[in-house]
C-alpha positions as MATLAB code, in Angstrom:
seq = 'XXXXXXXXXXXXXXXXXXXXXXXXXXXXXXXXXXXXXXXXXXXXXXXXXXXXXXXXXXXXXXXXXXXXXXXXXXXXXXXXXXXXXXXXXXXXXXXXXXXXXXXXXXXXXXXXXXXXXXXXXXXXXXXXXXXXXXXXXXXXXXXXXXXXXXXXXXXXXXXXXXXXXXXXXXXXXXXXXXXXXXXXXXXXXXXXXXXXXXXXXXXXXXXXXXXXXXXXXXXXXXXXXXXXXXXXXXXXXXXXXXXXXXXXXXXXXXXXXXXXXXXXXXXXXXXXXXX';
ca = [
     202.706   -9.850  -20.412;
     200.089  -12.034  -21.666;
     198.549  -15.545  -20.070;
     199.193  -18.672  -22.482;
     197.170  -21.301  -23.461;
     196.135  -24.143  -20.521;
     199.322  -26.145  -20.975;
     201.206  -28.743  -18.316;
     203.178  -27.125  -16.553;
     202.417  -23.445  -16.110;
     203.352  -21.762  -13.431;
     200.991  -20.804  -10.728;
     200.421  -17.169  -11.794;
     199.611  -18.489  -15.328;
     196.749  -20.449  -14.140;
     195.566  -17.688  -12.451;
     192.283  -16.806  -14.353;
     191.818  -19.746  -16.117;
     188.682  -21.809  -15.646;
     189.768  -24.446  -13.360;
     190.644  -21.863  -10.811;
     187.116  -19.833  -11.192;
     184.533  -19.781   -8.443;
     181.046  -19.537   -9.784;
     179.089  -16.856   -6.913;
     176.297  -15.666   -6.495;
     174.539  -18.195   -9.154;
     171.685  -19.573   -6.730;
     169.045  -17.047   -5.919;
     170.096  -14.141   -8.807;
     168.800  -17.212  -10.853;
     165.845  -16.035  -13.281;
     165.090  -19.808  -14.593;
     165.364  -21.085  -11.063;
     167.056  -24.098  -11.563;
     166.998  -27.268   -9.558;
     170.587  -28.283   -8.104;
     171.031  -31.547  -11.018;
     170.574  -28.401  -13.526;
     172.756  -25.957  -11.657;
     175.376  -28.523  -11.802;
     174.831  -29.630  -15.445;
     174.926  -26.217  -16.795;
     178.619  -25.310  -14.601;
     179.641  -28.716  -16.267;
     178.905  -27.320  -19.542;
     180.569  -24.203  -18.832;
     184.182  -25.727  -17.812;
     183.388  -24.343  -13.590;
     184.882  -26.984  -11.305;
     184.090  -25.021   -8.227;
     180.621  -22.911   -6.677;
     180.239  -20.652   -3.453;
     177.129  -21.428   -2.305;
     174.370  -18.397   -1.863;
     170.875  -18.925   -1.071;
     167.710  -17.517    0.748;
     165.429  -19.181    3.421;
     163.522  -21.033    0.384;
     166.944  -22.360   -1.164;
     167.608  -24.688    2.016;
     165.329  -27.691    1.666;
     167.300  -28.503   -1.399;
     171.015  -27.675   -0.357;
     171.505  -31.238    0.911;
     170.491  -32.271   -2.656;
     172.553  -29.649   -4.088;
     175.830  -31.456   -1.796;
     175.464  -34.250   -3.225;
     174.939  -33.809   -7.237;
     177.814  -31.579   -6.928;
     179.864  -34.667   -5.885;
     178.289  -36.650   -8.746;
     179.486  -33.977  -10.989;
     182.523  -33.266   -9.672;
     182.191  -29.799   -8.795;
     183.752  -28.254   -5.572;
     182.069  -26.523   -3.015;
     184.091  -24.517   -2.370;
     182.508  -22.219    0.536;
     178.915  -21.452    1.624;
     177.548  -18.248    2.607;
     176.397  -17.496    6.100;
     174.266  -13.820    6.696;
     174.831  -12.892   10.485;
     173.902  -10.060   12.125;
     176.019   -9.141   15.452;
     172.838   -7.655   16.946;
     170.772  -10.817   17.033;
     170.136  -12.772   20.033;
     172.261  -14.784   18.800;
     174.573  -14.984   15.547;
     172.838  -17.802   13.710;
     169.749  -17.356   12.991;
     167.355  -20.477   12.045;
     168.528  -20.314    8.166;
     172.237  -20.478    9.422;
     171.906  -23.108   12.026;
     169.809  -25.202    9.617;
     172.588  -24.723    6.764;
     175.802  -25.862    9.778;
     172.906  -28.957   10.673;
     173.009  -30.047    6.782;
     176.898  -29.593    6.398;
     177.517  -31.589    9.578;
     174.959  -34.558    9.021;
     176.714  -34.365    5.145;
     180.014  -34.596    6.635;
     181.091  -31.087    4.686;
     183.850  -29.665    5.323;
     184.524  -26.561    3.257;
     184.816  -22.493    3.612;
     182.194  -20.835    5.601;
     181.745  -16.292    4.359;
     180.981  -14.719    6.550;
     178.673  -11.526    5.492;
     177.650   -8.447    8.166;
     174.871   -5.943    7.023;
     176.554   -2.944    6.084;
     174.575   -0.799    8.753;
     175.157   -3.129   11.888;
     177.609   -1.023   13.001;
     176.103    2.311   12.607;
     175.772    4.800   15.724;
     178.620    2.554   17.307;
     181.973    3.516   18.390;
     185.031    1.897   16.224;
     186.142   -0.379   19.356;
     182.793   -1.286   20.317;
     182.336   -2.480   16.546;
     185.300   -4.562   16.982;
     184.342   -5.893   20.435;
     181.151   -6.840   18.838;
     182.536   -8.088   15.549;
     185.177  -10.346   17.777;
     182.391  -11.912   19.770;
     180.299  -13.132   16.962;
     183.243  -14.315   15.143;
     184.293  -16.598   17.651;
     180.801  -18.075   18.148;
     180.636  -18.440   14.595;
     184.210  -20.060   14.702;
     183.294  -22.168   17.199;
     180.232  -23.645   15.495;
     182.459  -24.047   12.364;
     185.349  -25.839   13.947;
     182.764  -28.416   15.243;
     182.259  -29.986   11.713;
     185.829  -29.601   10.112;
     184.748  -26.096    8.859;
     186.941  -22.764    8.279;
     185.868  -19.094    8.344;
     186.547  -16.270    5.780;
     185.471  -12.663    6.302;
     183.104  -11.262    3.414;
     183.570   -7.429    2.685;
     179.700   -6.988    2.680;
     180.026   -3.025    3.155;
     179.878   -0.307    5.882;
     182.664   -0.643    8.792;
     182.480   -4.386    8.511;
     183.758   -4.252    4.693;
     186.599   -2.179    4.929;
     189.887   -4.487    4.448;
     191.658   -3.183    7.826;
     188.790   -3.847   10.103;
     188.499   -7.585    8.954;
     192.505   -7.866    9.145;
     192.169   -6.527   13.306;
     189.273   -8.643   13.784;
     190.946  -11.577   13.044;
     194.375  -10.953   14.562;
     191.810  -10.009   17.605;
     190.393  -13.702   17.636;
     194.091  -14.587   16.590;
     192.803  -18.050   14.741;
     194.477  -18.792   11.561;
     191.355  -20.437   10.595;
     189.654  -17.090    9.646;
     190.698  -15.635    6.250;
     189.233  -12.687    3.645;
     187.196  -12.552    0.967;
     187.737   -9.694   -0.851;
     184.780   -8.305   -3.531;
     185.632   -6.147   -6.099;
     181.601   -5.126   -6.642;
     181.516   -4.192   -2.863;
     185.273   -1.919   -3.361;
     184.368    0.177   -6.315;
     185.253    2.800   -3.518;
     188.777    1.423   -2.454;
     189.524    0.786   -6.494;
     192.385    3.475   -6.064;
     193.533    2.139   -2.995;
     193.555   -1.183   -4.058;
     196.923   -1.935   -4.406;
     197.990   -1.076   -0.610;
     195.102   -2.940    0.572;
     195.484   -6.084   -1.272;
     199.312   -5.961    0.073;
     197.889   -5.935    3.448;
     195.388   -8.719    2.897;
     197.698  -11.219    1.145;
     198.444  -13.181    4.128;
     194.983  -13.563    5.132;
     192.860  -13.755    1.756;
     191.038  -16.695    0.917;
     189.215  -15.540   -2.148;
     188.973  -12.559   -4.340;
     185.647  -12.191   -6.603;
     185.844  -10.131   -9.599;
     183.778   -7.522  -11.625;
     183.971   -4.768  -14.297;
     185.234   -1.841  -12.224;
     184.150    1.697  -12.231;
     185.018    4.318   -9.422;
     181.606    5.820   -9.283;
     179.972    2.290   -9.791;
     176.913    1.099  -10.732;
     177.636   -2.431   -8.447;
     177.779   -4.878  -10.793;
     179.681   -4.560  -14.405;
     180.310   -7.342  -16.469;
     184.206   -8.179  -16.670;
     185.288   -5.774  -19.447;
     182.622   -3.228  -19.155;
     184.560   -0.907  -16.438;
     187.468    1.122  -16.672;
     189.702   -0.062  -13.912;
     189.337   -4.064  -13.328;
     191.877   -4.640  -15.929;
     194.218   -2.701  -13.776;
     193.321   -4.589  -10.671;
     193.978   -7.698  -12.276;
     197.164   -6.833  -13.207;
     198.150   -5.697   -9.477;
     196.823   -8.850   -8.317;
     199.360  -11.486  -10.466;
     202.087   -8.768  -10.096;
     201.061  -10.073   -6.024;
     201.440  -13.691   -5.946;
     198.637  -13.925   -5.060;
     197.545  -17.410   -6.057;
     194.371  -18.946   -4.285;
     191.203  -18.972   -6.183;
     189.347  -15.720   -8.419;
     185.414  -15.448   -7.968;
     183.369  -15.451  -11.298;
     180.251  -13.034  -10.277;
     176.502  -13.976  -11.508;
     175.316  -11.282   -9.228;
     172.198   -9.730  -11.483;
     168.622   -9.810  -11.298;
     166.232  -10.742  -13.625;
     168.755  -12.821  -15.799;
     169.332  -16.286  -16.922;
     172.836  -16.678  -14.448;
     174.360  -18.757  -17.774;
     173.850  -15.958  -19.775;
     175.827  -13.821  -16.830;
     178.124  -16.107  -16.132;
     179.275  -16.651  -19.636;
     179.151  -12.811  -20.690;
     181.732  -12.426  -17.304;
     183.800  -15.673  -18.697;
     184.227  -13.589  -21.814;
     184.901  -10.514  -20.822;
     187.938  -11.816  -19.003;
     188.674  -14.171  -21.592;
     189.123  -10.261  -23.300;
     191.156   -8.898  -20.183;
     193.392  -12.221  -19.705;
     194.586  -10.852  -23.762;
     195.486   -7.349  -22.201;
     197.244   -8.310  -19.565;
];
């Protein structure tokens, strides 16, 4: 079964992995030639992306009002920003987090707010109290994101917090249908066999799903044809329905993210041929 050419008409599943459903992630700070936001969105022009997930760091925030609004003049989507909380802070936004819902709010955003936990925040913890604890900073998170229009989606970051099942009971916990999944192949090269149950159980919730070449044993990040198994995840995700938007990883250091981004836009380019 192979994916056609972009024509009018195609069905859903056909349009699956073609460019106007690809997120670009990870793009801001993996960034080697630091680019301002006008270049950031001239060069995802230039490569056919319509839509970004915002990532940054503390430095990245002075500019991310600019970067709202030259993604409107070139008619990119933002599709979802990336929020870091840690459940065992004072409280779950930090400065860089409430400064990043104060931007979105006085920018009247409205878009997808992922969630990320450290992988270790749950460690030496019982498995209810880590979903006691994940519950209560969800909601306050929630909370601050319903205030400007905003939804939630839960990032599978690693450690207890990653594992599909613990995001699908923390959100039938807070029992909002506001809070979805975002699922990461480069943080599941350990559920790759597994993958097939788990994405059933996800569908209903799943908000995004970010690629990457695939390898049991890893390393993190493969380009999109380098592994051994993403072709096979692919396939089990059409065979799904699954039909919200795919994740196109920059996620390297050291590298110009074009470079990256187009090496992962060929690689499935390759993989869309195999399917």
């Amino acid at each position: 079964m192979g994916i056609t050419a972009c024509t009018t008409g195609r069905s859903g599943e056909d349009k699956l992995f073609e460019k106007e459903n690809l997120v670009a992630w990870c793009i801001v700070p993996f960034d080697s030639e630091s680019r301002t936001p006008q270049e950031r969105a001239e060069m995802l022009n230039e490569l056919g992306l319509t839509q970004i997930a915002y990532d940054y760091r503390d430095e990245h925030i002075p500019s991310f009002k600019e970067e709202i609004e030259v993604l409107k003049d070139h008619n990119i989507k933002l599709s979802a920003v990336w929020l870091w909380v840690d459940p065992r802070w004072e409280e779950p936004l930090n400065d860089a987090g409430r400064e990043v819902f104060d931007i979105l709010r006085e920018t009247g955003t409205q878009t997808e707010i992922w969630v990320g936990f450290p992988d270790n925040a749950f460690e030496g913890i019982s498995d209810e109290e880590s979903l006691s604890r994940s519950e209560e900073a969800v909601k306050e998170i929630l909370q601050e994101a319903e205030d400007i229009g905003c939804t939630l989606a839960l990032y599978n970051h690693g450690g207890w917090f990653g594992e599909p099942v613990n995001l699908i009971r923390i959100i039938e916990s807070v029992g909002s249908e506001k809070i979805r999944i975002v699922y990461n192949f480069h943080h599941a090269h350990h559920q790759v066999d597994q993958f097939e149950a788990l994405l059933q159980k996800m569908l209903p919730y799943l908000s995004t799903i970010n690629i990457n070449g695939m390898k049991v044993e890893g390393p993190k990040i493969i380009s999109l044809g380098d592994g051994d198994r993403e072709l096979e995840m692919l396939s089990i995700i059409r065979a799904s329905g699954y039909s919200g938007p795919i994740g196109i990883l920059g996620h390297t250091e050291g590298e110009d993210i074009r470079v990256v981004l187009e090496r992962n836009l060929k690689g499935l380019e390759q993989l869309k041929k195999e399917l």
